[in-house]
N, C-alpha and C positions, 0 to 999 in steps of 0.2 A: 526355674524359669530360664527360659533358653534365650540368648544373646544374637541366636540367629534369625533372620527374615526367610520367610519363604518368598519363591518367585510371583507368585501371584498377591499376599499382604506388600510386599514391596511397592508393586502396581498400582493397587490401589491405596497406596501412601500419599504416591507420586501425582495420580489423577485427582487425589483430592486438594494436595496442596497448589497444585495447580489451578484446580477449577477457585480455589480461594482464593489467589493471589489474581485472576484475572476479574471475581467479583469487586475485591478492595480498590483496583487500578482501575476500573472500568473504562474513566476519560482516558487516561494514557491508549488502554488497548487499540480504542476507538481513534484515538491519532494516529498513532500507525498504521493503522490498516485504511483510513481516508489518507494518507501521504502515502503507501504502496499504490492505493487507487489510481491518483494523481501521479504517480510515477510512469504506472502502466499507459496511464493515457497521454501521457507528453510521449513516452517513447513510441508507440503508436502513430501519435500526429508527425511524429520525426521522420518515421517509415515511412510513410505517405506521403509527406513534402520531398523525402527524398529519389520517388519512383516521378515525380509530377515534374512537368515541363517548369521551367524557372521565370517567375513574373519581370518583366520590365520594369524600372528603376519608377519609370515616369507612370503608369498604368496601379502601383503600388501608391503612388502620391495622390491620385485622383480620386483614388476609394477612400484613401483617411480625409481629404480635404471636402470631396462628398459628405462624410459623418459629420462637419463638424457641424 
């Protein structure tokens, strides 16, 4: 019996233990990649406010005291 891997049983060593470790963690997986989500879209919104004319102090107070 040979102590060696070939390139391809390595592979699929690699893909299987992987695909198990993300079946077992499923919730964790599923957090990070909803907190990448939430990253990409805060940074997004960041972009955007920062190409965008900048609101008045007073015009900002009007809208939250509108909601309440």
């Amino acid at each position: 019996m040979s102590a060696m891997i070939d390139e391809k049983e390595l592979a699929a060593l690699v893909k299987s233990a992987v695909a198990e470790a993300l079946q077992e963690q499923r919730a964790l997986v599923k957090e990070i990649v909803e907190e990448a989500i939430e990253e990409i879209a805060l940074s997004r919104a960041i972009d955007e406010g920062m190409q965008s004319v900048p609101a008045k102090r007073e015009e900002v107070f009007a809208i939250l005291e509108g909601a309440q």
